[in-house]
N, C-alpha and C positions, 0 to 999 in steps of 0.2 A: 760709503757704498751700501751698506746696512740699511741706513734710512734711506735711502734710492729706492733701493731694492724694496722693500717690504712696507715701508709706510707709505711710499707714493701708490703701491698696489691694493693694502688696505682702504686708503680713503678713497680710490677709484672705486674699491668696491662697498662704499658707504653710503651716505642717506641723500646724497643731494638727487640722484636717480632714481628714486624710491618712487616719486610721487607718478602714479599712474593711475587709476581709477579709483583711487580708492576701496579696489576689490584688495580685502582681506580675511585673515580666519582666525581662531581664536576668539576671545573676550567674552564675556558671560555665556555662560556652557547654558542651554538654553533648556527648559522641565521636561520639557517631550525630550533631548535626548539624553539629559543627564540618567534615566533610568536602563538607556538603553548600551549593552555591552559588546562592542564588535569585533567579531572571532574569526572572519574571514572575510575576502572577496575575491570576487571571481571575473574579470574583465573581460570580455571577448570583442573584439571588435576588426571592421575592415576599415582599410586606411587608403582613401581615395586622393590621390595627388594632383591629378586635374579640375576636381572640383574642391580641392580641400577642406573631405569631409571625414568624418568619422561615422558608422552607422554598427549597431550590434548590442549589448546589454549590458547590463553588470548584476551579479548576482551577487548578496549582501547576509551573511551570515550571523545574525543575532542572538545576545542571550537577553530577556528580559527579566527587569528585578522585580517588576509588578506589570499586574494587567491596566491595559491600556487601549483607548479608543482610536489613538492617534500617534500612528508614525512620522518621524519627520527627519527628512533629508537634503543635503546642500546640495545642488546643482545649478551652473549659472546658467541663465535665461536664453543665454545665445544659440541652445540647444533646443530638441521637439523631442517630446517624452512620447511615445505611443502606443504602450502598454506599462501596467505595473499588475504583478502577480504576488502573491503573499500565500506561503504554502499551496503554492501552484494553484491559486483559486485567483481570476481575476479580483482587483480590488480596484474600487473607484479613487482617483485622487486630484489633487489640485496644483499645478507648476509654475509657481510665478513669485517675483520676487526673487527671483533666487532660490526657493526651497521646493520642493516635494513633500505637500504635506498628504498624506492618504488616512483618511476618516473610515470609524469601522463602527457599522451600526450596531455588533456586539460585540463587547470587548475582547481583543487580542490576550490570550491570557500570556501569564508570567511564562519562561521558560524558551526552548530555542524556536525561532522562527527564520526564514528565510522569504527573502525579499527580491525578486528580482525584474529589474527594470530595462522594458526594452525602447533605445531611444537613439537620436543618430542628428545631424547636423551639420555645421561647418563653428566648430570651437571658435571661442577667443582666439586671436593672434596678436602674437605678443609683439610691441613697436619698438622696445630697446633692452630685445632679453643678457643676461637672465633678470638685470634690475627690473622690468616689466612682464610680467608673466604669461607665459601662453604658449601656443603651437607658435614652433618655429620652421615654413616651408620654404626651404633654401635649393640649392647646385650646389656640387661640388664643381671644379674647376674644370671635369672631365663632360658635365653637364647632367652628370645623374643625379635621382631626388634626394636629397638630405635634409630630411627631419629631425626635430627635437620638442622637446615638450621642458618649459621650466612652471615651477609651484608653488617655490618655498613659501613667499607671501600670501595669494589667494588661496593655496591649498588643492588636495586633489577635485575638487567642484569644480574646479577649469572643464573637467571634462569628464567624469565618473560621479554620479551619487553614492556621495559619505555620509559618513557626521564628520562633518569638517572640525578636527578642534584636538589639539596638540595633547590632552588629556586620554586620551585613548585609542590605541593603533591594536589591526588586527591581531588577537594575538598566534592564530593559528598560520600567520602570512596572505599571499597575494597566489593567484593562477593569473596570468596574463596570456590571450591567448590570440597574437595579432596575426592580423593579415595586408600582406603587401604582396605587388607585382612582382613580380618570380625573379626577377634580376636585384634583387635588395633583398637586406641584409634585417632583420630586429636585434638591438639588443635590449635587452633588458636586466630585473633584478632579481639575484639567485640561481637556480641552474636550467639550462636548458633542457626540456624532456625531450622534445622531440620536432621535427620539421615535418609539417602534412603539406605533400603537394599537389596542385589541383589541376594544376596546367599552365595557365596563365598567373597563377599568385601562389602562393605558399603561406602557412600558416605556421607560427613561432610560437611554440608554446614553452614559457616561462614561469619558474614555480620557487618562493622561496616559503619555507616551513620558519623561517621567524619571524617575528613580532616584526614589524617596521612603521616608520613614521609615513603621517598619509601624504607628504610632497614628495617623499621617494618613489611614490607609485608611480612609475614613466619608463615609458619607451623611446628607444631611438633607432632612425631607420636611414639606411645608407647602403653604398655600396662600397662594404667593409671588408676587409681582410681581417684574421683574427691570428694576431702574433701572441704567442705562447710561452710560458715558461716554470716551469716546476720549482716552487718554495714550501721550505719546511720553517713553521712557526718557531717563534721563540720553545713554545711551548713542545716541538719534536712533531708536529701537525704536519701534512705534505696537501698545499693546497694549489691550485694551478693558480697562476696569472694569467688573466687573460684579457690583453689588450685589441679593442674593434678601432681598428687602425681606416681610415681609408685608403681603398687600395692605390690612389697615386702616390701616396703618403708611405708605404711598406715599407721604405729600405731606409723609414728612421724609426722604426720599430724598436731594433733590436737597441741601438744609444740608449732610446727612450727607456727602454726596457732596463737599463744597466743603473740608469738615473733612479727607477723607481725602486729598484730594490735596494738601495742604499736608503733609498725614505723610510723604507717600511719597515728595514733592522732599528733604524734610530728610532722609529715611532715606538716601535714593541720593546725596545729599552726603557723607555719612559712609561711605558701605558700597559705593556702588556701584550698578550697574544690577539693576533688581529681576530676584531669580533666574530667574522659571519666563517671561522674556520672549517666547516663544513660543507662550505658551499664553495666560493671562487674568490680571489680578489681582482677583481674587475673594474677594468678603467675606458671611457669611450670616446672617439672624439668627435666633440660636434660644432655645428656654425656659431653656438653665443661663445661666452668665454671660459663659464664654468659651473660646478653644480654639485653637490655633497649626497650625489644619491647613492644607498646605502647596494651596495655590492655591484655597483655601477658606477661609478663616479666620471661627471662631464670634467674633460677637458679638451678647452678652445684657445689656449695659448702660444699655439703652433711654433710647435718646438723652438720656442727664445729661450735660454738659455743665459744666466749667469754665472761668476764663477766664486764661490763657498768654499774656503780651504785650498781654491786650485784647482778646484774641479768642478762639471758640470752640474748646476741646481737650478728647479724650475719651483717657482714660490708657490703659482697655483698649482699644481699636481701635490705639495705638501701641504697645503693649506686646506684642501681641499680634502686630500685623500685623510688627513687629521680628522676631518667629523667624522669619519668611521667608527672612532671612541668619541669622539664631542660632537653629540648631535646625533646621531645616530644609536650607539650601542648605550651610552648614557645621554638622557633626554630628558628637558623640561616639561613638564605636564600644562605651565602655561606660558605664555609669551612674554609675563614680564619677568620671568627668570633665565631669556635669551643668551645673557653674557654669559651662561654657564656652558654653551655652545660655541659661540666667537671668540669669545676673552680668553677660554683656557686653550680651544682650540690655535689661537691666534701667539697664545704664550707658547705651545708647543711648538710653533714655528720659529721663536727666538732661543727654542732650547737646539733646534741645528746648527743656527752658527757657535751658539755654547759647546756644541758639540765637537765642532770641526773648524773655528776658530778661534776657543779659549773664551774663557773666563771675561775677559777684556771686551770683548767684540756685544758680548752679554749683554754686560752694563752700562757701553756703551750705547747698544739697541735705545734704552730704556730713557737715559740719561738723555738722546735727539729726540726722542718722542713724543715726552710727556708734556712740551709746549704748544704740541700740536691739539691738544682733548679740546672739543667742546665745551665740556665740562657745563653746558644748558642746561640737562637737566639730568637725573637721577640716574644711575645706569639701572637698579631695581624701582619701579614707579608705582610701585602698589600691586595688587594682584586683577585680576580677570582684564588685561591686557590682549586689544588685539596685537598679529604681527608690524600692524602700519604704526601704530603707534610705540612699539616696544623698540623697533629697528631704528638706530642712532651710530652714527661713527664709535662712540664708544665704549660699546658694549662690544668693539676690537680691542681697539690699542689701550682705554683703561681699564677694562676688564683685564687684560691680559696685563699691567700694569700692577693690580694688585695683586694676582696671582704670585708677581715678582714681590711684592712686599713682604706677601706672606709666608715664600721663601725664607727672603732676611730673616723675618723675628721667626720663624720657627727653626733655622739652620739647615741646609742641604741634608743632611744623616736622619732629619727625623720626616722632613719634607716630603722629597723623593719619595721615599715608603709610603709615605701615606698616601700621595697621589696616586702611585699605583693601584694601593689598595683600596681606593676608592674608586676606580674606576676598573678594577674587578671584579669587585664584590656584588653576587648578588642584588642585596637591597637596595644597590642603588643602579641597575643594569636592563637592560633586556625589555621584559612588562615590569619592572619597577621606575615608572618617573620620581622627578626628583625636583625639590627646587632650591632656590636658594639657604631656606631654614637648615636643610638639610644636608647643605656642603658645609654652610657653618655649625650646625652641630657635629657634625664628624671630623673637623681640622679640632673643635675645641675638642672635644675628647680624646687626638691620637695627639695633639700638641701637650695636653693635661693643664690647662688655662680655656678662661672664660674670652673668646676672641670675638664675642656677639659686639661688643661695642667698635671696632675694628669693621666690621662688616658695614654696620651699621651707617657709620661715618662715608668711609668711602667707598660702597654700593648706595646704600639709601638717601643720599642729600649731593649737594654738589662742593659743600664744604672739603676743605684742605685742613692736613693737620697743622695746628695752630701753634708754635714755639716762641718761648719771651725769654731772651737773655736781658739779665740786666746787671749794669758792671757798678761793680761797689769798691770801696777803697782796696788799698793794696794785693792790686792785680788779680781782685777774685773777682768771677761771674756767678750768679746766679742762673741754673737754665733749667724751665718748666715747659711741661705741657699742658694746655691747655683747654680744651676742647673735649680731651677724651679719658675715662674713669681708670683703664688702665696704665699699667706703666709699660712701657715699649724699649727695646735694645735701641739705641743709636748712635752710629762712631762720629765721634766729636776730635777734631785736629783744633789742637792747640800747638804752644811754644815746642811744648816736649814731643808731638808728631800726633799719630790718631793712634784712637783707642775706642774698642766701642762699650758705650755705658748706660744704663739705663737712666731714662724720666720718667718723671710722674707730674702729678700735679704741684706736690710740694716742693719740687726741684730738686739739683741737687749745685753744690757751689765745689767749685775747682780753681785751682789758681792756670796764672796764663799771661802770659809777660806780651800777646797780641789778642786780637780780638778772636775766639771762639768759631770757629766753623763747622756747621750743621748739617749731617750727613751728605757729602760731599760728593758722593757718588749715587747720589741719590735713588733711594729705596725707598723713600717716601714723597706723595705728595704733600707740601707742607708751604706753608706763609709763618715767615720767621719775622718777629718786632724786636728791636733793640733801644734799649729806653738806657 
C-alpha cells in the first residue's frame, strides 16, 4: 500500500513530463546580475479572462554592489514591455530573447535603485501543468473562471521581470496587487491587506514581509469560499488556516480541514514550527494538481483520500505542504543542490507512515523503492545548474533514500535533533541559502565524524556501496568495504541471528556456520561480491 501510495505519486510527479520548452531558470548567474541585490517587488496587474491577458507593472526594488551601465532582467518574450522607468526617470531599453536589458549612458551608481516596468500581454500557457509551466485558464464545474499560474521550472519571468535565479529572493517580500471581475476571488501569498472595489472588478491586494522564493510569486483566481480554522504552533503561535476552497466544493472543507491539521502537527514534530508563523497557513485549490507555494500552497488532488493508520491521508497536501520547510523556508541557492528540497521533503513524507504506522511500514517504504531509482545520473551534478537539467526522478525517492541512510549510521537520538536543528537555525533559513556542502558540513559536525565521503558517493556519482565477503576455512568470512574511506555501522545476520557491526576497508572476520547477510533491511544502497 505504501509503495502504491507514494512512489506511484512520486514518479508521476517526476522527469518524463518535464520536457517542455526548454524554458528554464537558474544556471550561471549571469555579471550584470550577479552585482545586483533584490529587496523587493511589487506586482500590480489586471487579469483579463476573455482575452487572457495580463496588463499592469512590476516595480523592482534593488540594492547595488557597484555602479553599473547596464541593468538586466528576465521576462519571457511572449509579453509587450511598454515603458521602463528607473527612479521614476524614463530609461531607454531593449526586450528580447528573453531579458530586459536597459543601457544607462551614465553609470547607475552603487546603492538602492528602483526599477519599474510597465507591460501587459497574453503570458505563456501552460499545455500539462504543473510539469509544464504557465497560466492556467480553466471553469470550474459551476462554469466560473478558474485560474492558476505554475513556475517552479521557468521561474517568475513566465510573467513578471526578475532576476530569475534560485540565489536570491526578495528579501524585504512581495506586494501583489491583482485585479479581477468582482464575482472572483484572488488568493495569494502572505496576508491579505485589503479588497478595493471598483464596480465591475475588485482589486486583492496581497503582502508578504518575508523573503520568498521567485516561483512562489503567483496568484490564483476563482470563485472560492475561504474555510477557516484557528491553530496554535508547535512553538504556542495562534495562526489561522486558511483554506480557498471552491465554493461547490465547501462541504469538504471542513474533512479537508481535519486531514490537514493532523499534517501539520506531524510536520512541526519533525521540523519544527511552521515557517511563515506570522502570516497564515494557506492552502488553495486549483485546476493542475499541485504546487509548493510558500504560504499558499496548490492543491488539485480533489479530495482522494487514502488510508494511513486507519485514517484519512492525502500524499500531495503533505508533500506538498512539506516544502514549507524544504524548499521554501530552507532553500538551495542553486539547482544542482534540488534534492535538498525533494529528497528531504519527500523523506518527510515516509516519516508519517513512521509515524502512524510503525517502524515496519518505514523500512519497509524504503526497502520497495530503492529498485525503482534511475540511478542515470548524479543526484548532485556539479554546480551552476539550470532547473531543467537538475530535475530527475531521483532527487525524490534517492534523495530521500539517503536521508534514510543517514538516519541508520547516525542513530534516531542523534539524527532527529539535528534535523530539526538544521532546519531551524538561522544560518541555514529564511535569506540564508544553503547547499549541499553545507548539509554535509553540519550532519559531520552534530554526527562528530567526517561523513564527506558518504555524501560524496551517494549524492555525487551514481555508484553503490561496494561490499566483498570472502569465505575462508573454518566457517569464517571476511567482510570489507570497498569503495569508501570510512567505516560505516551494518547489521550482518548470520548462524547466531543479526547484529550490527561496523566495516571498513580492512574488514573485519566473524565466524557463521551459513552464508553472511548484508544489511537486510536495507539502509544501504550497495552491490555485494562474494568470492
Amino acid at each position: 500500500m505504501i509503495k502504491k501510495l507514494l512512489l506511484s505519486a512520486i514518479i508521476l510527479l517526476s522527469a518524463q513530463l518535464r520536457a517542455q520548452e526548454t524554458l528554464t531558470s537558474g544556471g550561471k548567474l549571469k555579471p550584470e546580475q550577479a552585482i545586483m541585490d533584490i529587496r523587493h517587488y511589487t506586482i500590480a496587474l489586471n487579469v483579463d479572462f476573455n482575452q487572457r491577458s495580463i496588463d499592469g507593472y512590476t516595480t523592482i526594488d534593488v540594492i547595488m554592489a557597484q555602479p553599473t551601465k547596464v541593468l538586466l532582467f528576465d521576462l519571457l518574450d511572449s509579453l509587450n514591455v511598454k515603458q521602463v522607468l528607473v527612479n521614476n526617470k524614463t530609461a531607454p531599453f531593449e526586450y528580447k530573447s528573453n531579458f530586459i536589458r536597459i543601457n544607462f549612458a551614465d553609470e547607475l551608481p552603487a546603492g538602492k535603485a528602483s526599477v519599474k516596468v510597465i507591460y501587459g500581454g497574453k503570458p505563456h500557457v501552460a499545455k500539462n501543468p504543473p510539469w509544464d509551466d504557465g497560466f492556467i485558464w480553466s471553469r470550474d464545474s459551476t462554469g466560473h473562471p478558474w485560474m492558476a499560474i505554475t513556475a517552479e521550472g521557468t521561474g517568475g519571468k513566465l510573467y513578471f521581470p526578475c532576476k530569475d535565479h534560485p540565489s536570491d529572493e526578495p528579501n524585504e517580500g512581495v506586494d501583489m496587487l491583482i485585479t479581477v471581475p468582482k464575482d472572483l476571488v484572488v488568493a495569494g501569498p502572505g496576508l491579505l491587506q485589503k479588497v478595493t472595489l471598483h464596480g465591475a472588478t475588485d482589486t486583492y491586494h496581497w503582502k508578504t514581509n518575508y523573503t520568498i522564493n521567485n516561483y512562489s510569486i503567483i496568484f490564483n483566481v476563482g470563485d472560492y469560499t475561504v474555510a477557516t480554522r484557528p491553530y496554535t504552533t508547535v512553538d504556542g503561535h495562534n495562526v489561522p488556516i486558511q483554506f480557498y476552497v471552491l465554493k461547490e466544493h465547501a462541504a469538504k472543507a471542513e474533512h479537508f480541514l481535519d486531514i490537514f491539521v493532523k499534517t501539520i502537527h506531524e510536520q512541526e514534530k519533525y521540523f519544527g514550527e511552521y515557517p511563515w508563523a506570522k502570516e497564515k497557513i494557506g492552502m488553495v485549490e486549483t485546476p493542475h494538481l499541485g504546487m509548493e507555494h510558500q504560504s499558499m500552497v496548490a492543491y488539485g488532488n480533489k479530495f482522494n483520500y487514502a488510508k494511513v493508520g486507519g485514517e484519512d491521508y492525502d500524499w500531495l497536501m503533505h508533500h506538498e505542504f512539506g516544502h514549507e520547510w524544504w524548499g521554501n523556508k530552507v532553500t538551495a541557492k542553486d539547482w544542482a543542490d534540488y534534492w535538498i528540497h525533494e529528497g528531504i521533503c519527500t523523506f518527510g513524507d515516509v516519516l508519517y507512515f513512521r509515524e502512524f504506522e510503525g517502524e515496519r511500514a518505514y523500512i519497509d517504504h524504503f526497502k520497495k523503492t530503492a529498485p525503482s531509482f534511475g540511478n542515470k545520473v548524479p543526484v548532485v551534478m556539479g554546480k551552476d545548474i539550470d532547473e531543467e537539467a537538475a530535475y530527475n526522478g531521483d532527487i525524490y525517492e534517492k534523495g530521500a533514500f539517503f536521508m534514510h541512510t543517514l538516519c541508520y549510521i547516525m542513530g534516531d537520538s542523534t539524527f532527529f535533533p539535528a534535523l530539526k536543528k538544521f532546519v531551524t537555525s538561522p544560518q541555514y533559513t529564511y535569506d540564508n541559502l544553503v547547499t549541499t556542502d553545507d548539509v554535509e558540513q553540519f550532519f559531520s559536525k552534530e554526527s562528530g565524524r567526517n561523513l564527506k565521503p558518504l555524501f560524496d558517493l551517494f549524492l555525487r556519482t551514481t555508484d553503490k556501496l561496494e561490499i566483498h565477503i570472502k569465505q575462508m576455512p573454518d566457517n569464517k568470512y571476511l567482510i570489507q568495504s570497498q569503495n569508501i574511506s570510512i567505516p560505516l555501522p551494518i547489521d550482518i545476520t548470520t548462524d547466531a541471528g543479526t547484529k550490527r557491526m561496523v566495516i571498513d576497508g580492512k574488514g573485519l572476520v566473524l565466524n557463521s556456520k551459513t552464508l553472511p547477510v548484508i544489511d537486510a533491511d536495507m539502509f544501504y544502497l550497495k552491490k555485494i561480491t562474494i568470492e
